[in-house]
KELUM-293720 format. One record per residue (C-alpha): x, y, z; residue in three letters. Coordinates in steps of 0.2 Angstrom, whole numbers, padded with zeros to 4 digits, always signed. Layout:
<atoms>
XYZAla
...
</atoms>
This chain:
<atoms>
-0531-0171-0126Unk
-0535-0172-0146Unk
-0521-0170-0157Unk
-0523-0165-0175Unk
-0510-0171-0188Unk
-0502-0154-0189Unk
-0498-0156-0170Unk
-0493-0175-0172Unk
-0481-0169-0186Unk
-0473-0159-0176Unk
-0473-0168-0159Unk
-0464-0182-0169Unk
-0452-0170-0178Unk
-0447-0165-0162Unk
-0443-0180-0154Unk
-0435-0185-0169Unk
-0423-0172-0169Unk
-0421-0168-0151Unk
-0416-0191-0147Unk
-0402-0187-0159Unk
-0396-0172-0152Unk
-0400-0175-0135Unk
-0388-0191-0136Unk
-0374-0182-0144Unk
-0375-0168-0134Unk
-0371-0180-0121Unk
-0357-0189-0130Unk
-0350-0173-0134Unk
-0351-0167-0116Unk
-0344-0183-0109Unk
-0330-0184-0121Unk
-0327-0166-0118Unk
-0327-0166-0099Unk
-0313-0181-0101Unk
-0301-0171-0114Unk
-0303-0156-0102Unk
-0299-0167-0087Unk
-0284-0175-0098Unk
-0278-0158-0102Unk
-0278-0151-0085Unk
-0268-0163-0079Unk
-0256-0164-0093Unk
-0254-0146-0090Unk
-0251-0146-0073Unk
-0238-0162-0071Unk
-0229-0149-0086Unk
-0228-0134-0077Unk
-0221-0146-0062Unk
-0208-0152-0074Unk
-0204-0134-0076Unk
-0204-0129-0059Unk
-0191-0142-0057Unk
-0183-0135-0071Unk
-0184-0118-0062Unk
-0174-0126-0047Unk
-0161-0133-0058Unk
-0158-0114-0066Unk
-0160-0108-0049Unk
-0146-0121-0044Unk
-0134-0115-0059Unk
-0138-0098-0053Unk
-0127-0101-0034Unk
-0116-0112-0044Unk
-0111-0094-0056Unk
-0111-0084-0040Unk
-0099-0097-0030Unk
-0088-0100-0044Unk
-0086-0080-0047Unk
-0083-0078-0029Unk
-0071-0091-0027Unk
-0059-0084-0044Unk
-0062-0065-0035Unk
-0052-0074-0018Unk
-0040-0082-0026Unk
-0034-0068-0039Unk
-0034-0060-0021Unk
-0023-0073-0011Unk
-0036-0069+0001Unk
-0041-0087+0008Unk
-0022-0092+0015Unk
-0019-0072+0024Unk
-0040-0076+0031Unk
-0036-0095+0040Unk
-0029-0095+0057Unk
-0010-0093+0056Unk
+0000-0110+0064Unk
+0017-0111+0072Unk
+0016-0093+0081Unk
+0018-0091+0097Unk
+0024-0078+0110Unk
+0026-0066+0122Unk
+0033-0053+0115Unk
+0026-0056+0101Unk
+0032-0049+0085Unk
+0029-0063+0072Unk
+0014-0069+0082Unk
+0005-0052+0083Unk
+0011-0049+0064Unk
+0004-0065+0060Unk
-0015-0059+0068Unk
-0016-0044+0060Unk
-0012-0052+0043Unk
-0025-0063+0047Unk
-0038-0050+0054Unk
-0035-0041+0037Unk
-0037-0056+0025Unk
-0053-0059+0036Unk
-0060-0041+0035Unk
-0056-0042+0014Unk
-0064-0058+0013Unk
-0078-0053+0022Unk
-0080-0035+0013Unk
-0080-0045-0004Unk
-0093-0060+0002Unk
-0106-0048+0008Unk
-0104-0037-0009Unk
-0105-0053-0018Unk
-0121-0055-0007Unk
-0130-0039-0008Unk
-0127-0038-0029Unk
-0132-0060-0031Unk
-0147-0059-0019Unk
-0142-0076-0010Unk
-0144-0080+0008Unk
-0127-0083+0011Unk
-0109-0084+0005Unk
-0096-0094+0017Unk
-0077-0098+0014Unk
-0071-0114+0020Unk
-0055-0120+0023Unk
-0050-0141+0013Unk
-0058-0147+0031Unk
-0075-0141+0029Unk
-0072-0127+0043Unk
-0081-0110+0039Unk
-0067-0096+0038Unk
-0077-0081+0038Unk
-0095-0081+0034Unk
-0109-0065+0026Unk
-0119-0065+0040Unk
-0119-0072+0057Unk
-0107-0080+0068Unk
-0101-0097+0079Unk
-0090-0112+0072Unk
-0097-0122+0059Unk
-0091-0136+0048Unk
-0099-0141+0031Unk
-0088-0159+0033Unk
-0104-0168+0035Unk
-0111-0158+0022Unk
-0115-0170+0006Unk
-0112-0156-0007Unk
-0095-0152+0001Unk
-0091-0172+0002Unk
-0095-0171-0015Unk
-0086-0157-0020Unk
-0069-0162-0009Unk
-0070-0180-0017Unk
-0068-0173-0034Unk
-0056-0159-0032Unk
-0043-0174-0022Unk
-0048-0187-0037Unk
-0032-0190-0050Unk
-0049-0184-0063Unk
-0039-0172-0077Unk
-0056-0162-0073Unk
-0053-0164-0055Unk
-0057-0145-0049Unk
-0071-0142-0064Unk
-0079-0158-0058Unk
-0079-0150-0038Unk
-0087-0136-0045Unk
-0106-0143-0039Unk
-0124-0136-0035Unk
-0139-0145-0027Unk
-0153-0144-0014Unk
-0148-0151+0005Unk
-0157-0150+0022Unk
-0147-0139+0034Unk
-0151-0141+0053Unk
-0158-0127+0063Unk
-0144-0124+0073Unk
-0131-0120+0057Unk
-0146-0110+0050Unk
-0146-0099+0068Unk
-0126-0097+0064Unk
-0126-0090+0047Unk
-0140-0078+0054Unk
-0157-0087+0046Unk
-0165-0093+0060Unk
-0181-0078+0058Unk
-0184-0085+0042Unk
-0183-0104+0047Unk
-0194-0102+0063Unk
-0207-0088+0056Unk
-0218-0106+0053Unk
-0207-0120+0058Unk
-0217-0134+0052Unk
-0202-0143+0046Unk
-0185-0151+0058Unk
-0173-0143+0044Unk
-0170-0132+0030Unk
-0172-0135+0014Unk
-0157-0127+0004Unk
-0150-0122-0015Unk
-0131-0124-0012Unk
-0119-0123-0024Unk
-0098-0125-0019Unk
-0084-0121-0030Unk
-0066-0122-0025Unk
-0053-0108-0023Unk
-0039-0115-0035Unk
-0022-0112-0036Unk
-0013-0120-0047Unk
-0017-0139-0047Unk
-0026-0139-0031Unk
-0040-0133-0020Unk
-0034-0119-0006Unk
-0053-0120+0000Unk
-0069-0118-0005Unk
-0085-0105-0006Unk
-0102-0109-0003Unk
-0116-0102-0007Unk
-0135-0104+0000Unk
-0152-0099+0000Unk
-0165-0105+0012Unk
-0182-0111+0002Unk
-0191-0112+0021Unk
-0202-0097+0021Unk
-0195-0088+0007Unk
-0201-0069+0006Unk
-0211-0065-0008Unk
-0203-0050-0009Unk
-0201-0044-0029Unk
-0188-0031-0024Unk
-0174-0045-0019Unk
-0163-0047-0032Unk
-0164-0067-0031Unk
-0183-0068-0029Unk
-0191-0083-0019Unk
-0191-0098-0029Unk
-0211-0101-0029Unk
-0212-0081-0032Unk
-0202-0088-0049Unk
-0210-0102-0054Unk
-0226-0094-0052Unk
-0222-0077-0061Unk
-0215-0085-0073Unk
-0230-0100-0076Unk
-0243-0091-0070Unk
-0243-0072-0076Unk
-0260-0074-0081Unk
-0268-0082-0068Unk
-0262-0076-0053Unk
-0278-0079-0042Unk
-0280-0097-0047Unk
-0264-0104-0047Unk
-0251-0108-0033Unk
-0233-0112-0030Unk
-0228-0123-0017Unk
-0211-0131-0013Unk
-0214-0147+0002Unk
-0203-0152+0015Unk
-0200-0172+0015Unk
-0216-0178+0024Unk
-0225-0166+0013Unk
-0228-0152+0023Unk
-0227-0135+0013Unk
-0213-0126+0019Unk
-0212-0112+0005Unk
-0228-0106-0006Unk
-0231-0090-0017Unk
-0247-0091-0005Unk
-0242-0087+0012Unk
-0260-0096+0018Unk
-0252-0111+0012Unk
-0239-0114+0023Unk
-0241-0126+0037Unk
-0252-0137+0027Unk
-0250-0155+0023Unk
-0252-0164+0006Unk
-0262-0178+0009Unk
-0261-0188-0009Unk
-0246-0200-0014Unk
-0232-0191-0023Unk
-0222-0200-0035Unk
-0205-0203-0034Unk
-0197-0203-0051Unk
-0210-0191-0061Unk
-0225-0177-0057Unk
-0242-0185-0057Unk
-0255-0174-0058Unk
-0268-0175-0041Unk
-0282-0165-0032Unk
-0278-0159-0016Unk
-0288-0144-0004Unk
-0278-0131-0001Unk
-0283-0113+0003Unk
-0303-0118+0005Unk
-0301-0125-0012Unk
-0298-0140-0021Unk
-0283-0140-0034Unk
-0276-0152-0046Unk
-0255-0152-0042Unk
-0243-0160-0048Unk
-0226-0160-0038Unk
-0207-0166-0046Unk
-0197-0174-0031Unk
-0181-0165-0025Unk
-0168-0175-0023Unk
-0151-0174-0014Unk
-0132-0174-0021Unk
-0133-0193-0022Unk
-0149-0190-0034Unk
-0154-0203-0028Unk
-0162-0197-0009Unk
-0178-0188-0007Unk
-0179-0171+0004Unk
-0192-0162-0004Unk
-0203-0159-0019Unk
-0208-0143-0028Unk
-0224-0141-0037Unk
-0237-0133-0045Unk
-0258-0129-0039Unk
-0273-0126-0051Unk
-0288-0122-0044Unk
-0302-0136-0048Unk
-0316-0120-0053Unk
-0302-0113-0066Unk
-0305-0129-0077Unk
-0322-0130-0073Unk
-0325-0113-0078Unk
-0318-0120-0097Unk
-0330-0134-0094Unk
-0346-0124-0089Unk
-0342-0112-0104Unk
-0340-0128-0116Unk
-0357-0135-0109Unk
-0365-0118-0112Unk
-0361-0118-0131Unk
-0367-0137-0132Unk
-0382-0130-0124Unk
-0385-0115-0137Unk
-0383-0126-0151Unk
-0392-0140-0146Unk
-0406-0127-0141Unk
-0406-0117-0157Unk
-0404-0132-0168Unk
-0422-0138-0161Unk
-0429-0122-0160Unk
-0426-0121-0180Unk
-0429-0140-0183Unk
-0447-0138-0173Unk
-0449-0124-0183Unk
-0446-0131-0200Unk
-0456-0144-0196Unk
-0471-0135-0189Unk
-0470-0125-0208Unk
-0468-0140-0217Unk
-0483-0149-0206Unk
-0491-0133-0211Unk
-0488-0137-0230Unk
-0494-0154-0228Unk
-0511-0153-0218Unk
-0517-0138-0230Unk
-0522-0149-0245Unk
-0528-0161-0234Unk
-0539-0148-0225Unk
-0546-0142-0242Unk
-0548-0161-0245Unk
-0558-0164-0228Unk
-0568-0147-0233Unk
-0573-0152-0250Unk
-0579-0169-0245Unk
-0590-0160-0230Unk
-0597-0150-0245Unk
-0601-0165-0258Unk
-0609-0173-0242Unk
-0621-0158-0238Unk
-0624-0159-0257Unk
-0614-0142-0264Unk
-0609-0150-0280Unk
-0605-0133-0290Unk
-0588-0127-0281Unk
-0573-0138-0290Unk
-0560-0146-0281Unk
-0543-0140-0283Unk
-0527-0146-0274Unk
-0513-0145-0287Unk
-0496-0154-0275Unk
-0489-0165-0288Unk
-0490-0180-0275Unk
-0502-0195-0268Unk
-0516-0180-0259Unk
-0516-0171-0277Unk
-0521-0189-0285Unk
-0535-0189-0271Unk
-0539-0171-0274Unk
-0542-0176-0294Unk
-0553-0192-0287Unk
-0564-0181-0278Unk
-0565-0170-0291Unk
-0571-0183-0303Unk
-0582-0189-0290Unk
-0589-0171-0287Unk
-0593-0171-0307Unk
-0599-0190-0307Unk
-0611-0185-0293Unk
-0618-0168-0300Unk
-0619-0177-0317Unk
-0631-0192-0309Unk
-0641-0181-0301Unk
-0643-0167-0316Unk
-0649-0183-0326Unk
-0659-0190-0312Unk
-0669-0172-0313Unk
-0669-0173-0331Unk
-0680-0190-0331Unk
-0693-0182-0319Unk
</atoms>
């Protein structure tokens, strides 16, 4: 196939502008694709940060209810008429049976204020305890329970008996602890715990604060909610803990993002999706800060980012609480990045082939005059002058043909003169 100049011009303008911005385009897109990526995951281990942050708050929210509780009981004098009376005895029975009915009264009053407390606060749970650990009287449930082995109280007992000046503002504490299935059944949370029972215990938000008088502790209130299984339900005045974090990091993208809270061994025991219960999170988590990773859940791969949980030594790990994005969410920035690359780089060399085809055009018409005026002095048409007025090197040619043209038609007028 023959090419003329004018196609040559812009065959090469083309090329020379599309190299150029071909390669950038490129750059630009491979820089792009790796600033999205680096966001994405910048984002994500944040809102995991905040999750965490969300649990904390969530954590000073029990600790508010168990301290109100516990300064409602003792401006009552509730806790000594509620704890089973010692020294009584008998047949007849006066002191003893006075003794019972004191304590089924202080029971009733205790348990009358604890399950308000309960239905105003939105927690799973409130329970009095005697200095032992032993449960008093409980919200919900029944059977004979001891939170002595329970960190949270060890914790809370050990600085209420320390010779601290703070001693009963340091027992005031708040943390995340598994609970076995059996104390769970007890305090009247064993539907919530076995709906999908992927996990041996409960992971809870607990929060103990002593019932002072005086200088010391006469007992302590604890509240509790279960994470396992939380309900989603926006009605309950203490929402779910993933329904939180993800109204309050995800109002926007609701059918992209997820909220996940994992037991241990990284099964998801609580999630704003209820699909997502059950699974298993098969990536490394970190131990000390979120790292953003892709994981499938939900038919989908999403970049998470989980914060470890960790137990009232804050030391042990028994859970981790996280954040989900779904993969096509940042792809959809990317593909919308790419097609603006793709616009500009197409109308830049759409307008660049098109300057060149009209300057090409500029260029090869002198030289097409030219071409046509030496074709005329060869076929011998002298008379018709040669004009092409550009200013450059094809209007100095033009002036030499032209003084050829008259050189020749002046050679042969005298070569007919002669004859």
């Amino acid at each position: 196939m023959k090419f003329n100049i004018r196609n040559k011009l812009v065959i090469f303008a083309a090329l020379l502008i599309f190299a150029p911005l071909a390669l950038s385009a490129l750059a630009f897109v491979v820089v792009v694709s790796g600033t999205i990526d680096a966001n994405a995951r910048r984002d994500v281990e944040k809102d995991a940060r905040l999750a965490d942050r969300i649990l904390r708050s969530r954590q000073q929210t029990l600790r508010e209810v168990a301290q109100a509780t516990a300064q409602a009981v003792a401006a009552e004098n509730l806790i000594d008429s509620a704890a089973s009376p010692t020294g009584a005895s008998s047949a007849s029975g006066n002191p003893a049976q006075v003794a019972q009915q004191s304590q089924a009264s202080g029971q009733q009053k205790l348990i009358q204020l604890i399950k308000q407390r309960v239905e105003s606060s939105g927690v799973d749970f409130i329970a009095i305890l005697n200095t032992k650990g032993q449960v008093l009287v409980r919200s919900a449930g029944s059977g004979e329970d001891s939170f002595s082995d329970n960190p949270l109280f060890i914790k809370a007992k050990n600085a209420a008996e320390s010779n601290q000046p703070d001693a009963l503002l340091r027992a005031l504490v708040a943390g995340s602890v598994n609970e076995t299935p059996d104390l769970l059944k007890n305090f009247g949370l064993a539907e919530q715990f076995n709906r999908n029972a992927v996990s041996q215990v409960g992971l809870m938000i607990e929060a103990i604060a002593p019932v002072v008088s005086g200088n010391r502790a006469l007992g302590y209130v604890v509240t509790g909610q279960l994470i396992n299984n939380a309900p989603q339900d926006e009605n309950r005045p203490l929402a779910a803990l993933t329904r939180e974090v993800k109204q309050t990091l995800y109002r926007d993208l609701q059918e992209v993002a997820v909220s996940l809270v994992l037991a241990k061994d990284k099964k998801v025991i609580s999630a704003s999706d209820p699909r997502a219960l059950g699974l298993t999170v098969q990536s490394e988590l970190a131990a000390d800060k979120p790292t953003a990773v892709n994981n499938p859940l939900l038919g989908a791969s999403y970049k998470t980012a989980f914060a470890p949980v960790k137990g009232p030594d804050d030391v042990t790990i028994i859970g981790y609480v996280g954040v989900g994005v779904r993969e096509s969410y940042f792809s959809q920035v990317f593909n919308a990045t790419l097609l603006i690359i793709a616009v500009v780089t197409g109308v830049s060399l759409v307008l660049g082939v098109g300057v060149a085809f009209v300057l090409s055009q500029r260029l090869t018409q002198p030289i097409l005059k030219l071409t046509d005026a030496a074709n005329r002095i060869s076929l011998g048409e002298l008379d018709e002058p040669i004009s092409v007025a550009t200013g450059d090197e094809i209007g100095e040619l033009g002036e030499s043909l032209e003084r050829m043209r008259i050189s020749l038609k002046q050679a042969i007028e005298r070569l007919r003169s002669r004859r």
